[in-house]
C-alpha positions in Angstrom: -4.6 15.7 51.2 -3.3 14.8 54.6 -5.7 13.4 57.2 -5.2 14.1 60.5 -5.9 11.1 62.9 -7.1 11.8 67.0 -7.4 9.6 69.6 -10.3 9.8 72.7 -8.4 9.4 75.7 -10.0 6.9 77.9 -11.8 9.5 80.2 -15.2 7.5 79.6 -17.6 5.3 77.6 -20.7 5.3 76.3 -21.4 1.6 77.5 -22.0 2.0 81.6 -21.4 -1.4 81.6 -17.4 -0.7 80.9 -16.8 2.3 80.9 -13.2 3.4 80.0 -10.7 5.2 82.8 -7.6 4.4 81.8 -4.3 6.2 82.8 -4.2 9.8 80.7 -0.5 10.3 81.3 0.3 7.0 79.9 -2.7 7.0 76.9 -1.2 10.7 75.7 2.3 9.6 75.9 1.5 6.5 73.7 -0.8 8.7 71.0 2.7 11.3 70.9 5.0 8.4 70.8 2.6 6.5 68.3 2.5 9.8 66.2 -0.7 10.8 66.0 -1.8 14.1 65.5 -4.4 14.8 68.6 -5.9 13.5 71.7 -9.5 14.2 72.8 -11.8 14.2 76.0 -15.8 13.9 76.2 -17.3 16.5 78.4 -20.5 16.3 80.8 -21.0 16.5 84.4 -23.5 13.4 84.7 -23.8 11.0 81.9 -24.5 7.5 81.2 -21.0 6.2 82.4 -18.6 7.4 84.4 -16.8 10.5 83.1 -13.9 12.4 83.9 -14.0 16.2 83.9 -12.5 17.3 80.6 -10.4 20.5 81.4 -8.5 18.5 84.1 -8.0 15.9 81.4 -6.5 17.7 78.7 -4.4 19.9 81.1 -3.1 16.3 82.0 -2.3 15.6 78.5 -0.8 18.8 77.9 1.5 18.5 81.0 2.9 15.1 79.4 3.2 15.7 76.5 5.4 18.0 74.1 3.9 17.9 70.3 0.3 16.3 69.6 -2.6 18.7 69.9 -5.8 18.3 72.5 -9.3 18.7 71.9 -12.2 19.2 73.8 -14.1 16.7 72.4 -16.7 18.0 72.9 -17.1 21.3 75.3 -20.8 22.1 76.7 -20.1 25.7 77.7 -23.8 26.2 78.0 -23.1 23.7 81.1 -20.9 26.3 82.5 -21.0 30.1 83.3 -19.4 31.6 80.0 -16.4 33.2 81.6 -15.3 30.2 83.4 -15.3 28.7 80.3 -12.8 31.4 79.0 -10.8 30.7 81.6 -10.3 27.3 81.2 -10.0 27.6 77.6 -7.5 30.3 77.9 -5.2 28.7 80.4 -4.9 24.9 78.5 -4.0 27.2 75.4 -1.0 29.2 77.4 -0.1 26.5 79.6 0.0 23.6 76.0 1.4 26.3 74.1 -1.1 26.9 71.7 -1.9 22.9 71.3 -5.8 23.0 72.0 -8.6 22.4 69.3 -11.9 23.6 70.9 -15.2 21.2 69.9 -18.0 23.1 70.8 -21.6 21.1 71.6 -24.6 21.1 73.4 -24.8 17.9 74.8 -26.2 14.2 73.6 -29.5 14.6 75.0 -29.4 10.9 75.7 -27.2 11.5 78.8 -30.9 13.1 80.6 -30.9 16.7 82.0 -29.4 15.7 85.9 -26.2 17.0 85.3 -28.0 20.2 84.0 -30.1 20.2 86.8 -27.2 19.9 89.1 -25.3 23.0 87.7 -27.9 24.9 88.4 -28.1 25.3 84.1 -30.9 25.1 81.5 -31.4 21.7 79.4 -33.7 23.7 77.4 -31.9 26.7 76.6 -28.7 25.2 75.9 -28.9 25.6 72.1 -29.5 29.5 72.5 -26.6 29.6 75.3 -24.4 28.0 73.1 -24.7 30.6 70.7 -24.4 33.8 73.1 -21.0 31.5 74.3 -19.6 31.5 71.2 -20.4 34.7 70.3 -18.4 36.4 73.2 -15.8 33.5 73.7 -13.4 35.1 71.4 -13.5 38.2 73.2 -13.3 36.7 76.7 -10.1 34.3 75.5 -8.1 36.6 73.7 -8.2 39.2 77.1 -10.3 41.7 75.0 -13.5 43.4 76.8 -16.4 41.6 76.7 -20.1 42.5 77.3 -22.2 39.6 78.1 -26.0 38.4 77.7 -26.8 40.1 81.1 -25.0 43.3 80.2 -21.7 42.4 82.5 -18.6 43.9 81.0 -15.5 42.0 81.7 -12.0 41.8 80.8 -9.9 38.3 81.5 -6.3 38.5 81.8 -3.9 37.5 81.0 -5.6 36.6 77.4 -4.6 33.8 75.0 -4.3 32.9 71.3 -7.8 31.8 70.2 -8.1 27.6 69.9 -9.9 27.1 66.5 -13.6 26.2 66.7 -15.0 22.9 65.3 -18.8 22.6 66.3 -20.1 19.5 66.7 -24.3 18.3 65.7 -25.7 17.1 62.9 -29.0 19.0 62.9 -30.0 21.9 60.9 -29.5 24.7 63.9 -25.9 22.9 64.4 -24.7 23.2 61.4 -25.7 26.7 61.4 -23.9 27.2 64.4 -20.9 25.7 63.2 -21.1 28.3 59.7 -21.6 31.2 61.8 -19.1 30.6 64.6 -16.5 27.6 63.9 -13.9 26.7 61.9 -14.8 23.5 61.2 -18.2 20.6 61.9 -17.6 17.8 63.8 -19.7 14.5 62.9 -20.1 11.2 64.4 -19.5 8.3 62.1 -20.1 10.1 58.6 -19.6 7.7 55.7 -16.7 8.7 53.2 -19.1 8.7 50.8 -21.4 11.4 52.7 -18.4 13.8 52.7 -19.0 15.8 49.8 -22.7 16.4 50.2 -21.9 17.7 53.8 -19.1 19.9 52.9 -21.4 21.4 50.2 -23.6 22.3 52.0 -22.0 23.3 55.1 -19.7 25.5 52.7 -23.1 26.8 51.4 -24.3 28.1 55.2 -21.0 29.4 55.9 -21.0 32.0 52.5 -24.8 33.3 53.9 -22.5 34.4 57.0 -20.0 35.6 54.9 -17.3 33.2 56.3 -14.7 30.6 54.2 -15.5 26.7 53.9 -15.3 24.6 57.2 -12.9 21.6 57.7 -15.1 18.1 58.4 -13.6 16.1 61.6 -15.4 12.6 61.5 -15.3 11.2 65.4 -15.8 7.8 65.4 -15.9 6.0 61.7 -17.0 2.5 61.5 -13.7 0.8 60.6 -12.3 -2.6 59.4 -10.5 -4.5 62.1 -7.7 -5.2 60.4 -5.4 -2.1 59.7 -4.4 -2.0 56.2 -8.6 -2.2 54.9 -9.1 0.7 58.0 -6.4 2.4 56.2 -7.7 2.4 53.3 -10.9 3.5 54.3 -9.0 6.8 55.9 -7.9 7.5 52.8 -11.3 7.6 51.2 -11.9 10.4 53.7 -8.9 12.1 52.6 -10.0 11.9 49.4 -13.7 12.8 50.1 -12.1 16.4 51.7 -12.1 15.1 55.6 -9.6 16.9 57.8 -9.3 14.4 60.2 -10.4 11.3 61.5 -10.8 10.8 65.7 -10.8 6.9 66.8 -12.6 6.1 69.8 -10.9 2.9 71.6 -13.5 0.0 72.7 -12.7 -2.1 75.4 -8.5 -2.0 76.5 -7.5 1.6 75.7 -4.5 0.6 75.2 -5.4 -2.3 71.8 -7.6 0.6 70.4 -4.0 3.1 70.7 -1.6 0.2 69.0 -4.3 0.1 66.2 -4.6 3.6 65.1 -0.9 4.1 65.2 -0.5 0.9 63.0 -3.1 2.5 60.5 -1.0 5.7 60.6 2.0 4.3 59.5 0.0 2.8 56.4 -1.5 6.3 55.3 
């Protein structure tokens, strides 16, 4: 099997202490150039570092680049009114030509509730928006007529091909979310040998829902510094079933950039 391997462009951090903003224009180039397969951006209004808005980010990423795909990584559209969402998620899939992969969470809640607060959005319902989101998202991105939670019907135009879903949490209603909704899960630094186990049983959720297997994106793995051991380890994931791998840089973007691309060339 192929793995995929994404990059986090450096739109943020979560040490406050150094927190990340490089130049996107530059940092997608270099991932393109450096052939990798995607490019990702975090999404909050307030968290613990500084933070660049997402949509923005990927639209930059887009506008520079010609072949790698970009990723929300991940989207809080309970953050957000639903059709704005759409929106956004419709015009970065027309204007990249069909390049986006949507990651779909409800937000780490070590970043605190402020940024909530200050959208005027519930911390506390996020979970249940998030599922009435992805419910009508479909609808509202492919320009068909939606009926929202308040009863609102609504039609967005001009519509879009819709992004596949990945959904990202590693709790019981997650992964449930992901089976009923998403294409794929999205994990933070699952071991290779955890892979199977997970698939299993996230292949198990998604037959209750009557839905196929999801793909596994692992964000973040614990690698070896030096390229040809991290390379190796990839391939465990490849071998495990992983779909792809997304590196988040540590320090200078661009070290972290010239590191995954030499562990590409090795896989």
């Amino acid at each position: 099997m192929t793995l995929e391997i994404g990059i986090i462009l450096p739109t943020s951090t979560p040490d406050p202490a150094q927190p990340i903003l490089g130049d996107v224009r530059a940092a997608a180039r270099l991932a393109e150039q450096s052939g990798l397969d995607s490019v990702w951006s975090t999404d909050h209004l307030v968290a613990s570092a500084p933070i660049l808005d997402s949509t923005v980010v990927l639209a930059t990423a887009a506008a520079v680049t010609e072949r790698i795909r970009i990723g929300y990584g991940v989207l809080l559209p309970a953050l957000r009114p639903v059709a704005w969402a759409a929106k956004q998620i419709a015009t970065l899939q027309y204007v990249s030509g069909d390049r986006l992969i949507l990651g779909v969470g409800t937000g780490n809640p070590a970043h605190g509730d402020i940024g909530w607060r200050a959208a005027g959005a519930s911390f506390t319902e996020r979970g249940r928006r998030t599922d009435e989101a992805l419910r009508v998202l479909p609808d509202l991105v492919t320009g068909r007529p939606a009926t929202l939670a308040d009863g609102t019907e609504v039609t967005l135009a001009p519509g879009a091909t819709m992004p596949p879903v990945l959904v990202a949490g590693d709790g019981e209603r997650a992964r449930r979310r992901a089976a009923a909704y998403a294409e794929g899960w999205i994990a933070i630094g699952l071991e290779p040998h955890e892979v199977g186990a997970k698939m299993a049983d996230l292949a198990t959720l998604a037959g209750e829902y009557g839905r196929p297997p999801l793909t596994l994106t692992v964000v973040a793995p614990a690698l070896p510094t030096d390229p040809g051991r991290a390379a190796g380890q990839l391939t465990a994931y490849a071998e495990a079933g992983a779909t792809r791998v997304v590196l988040a840089p540590s320090g200078q973007w661009e070290a972290g950039y010239e590191f995954a691309a030499k562990i590409k060339t090795q896989l």
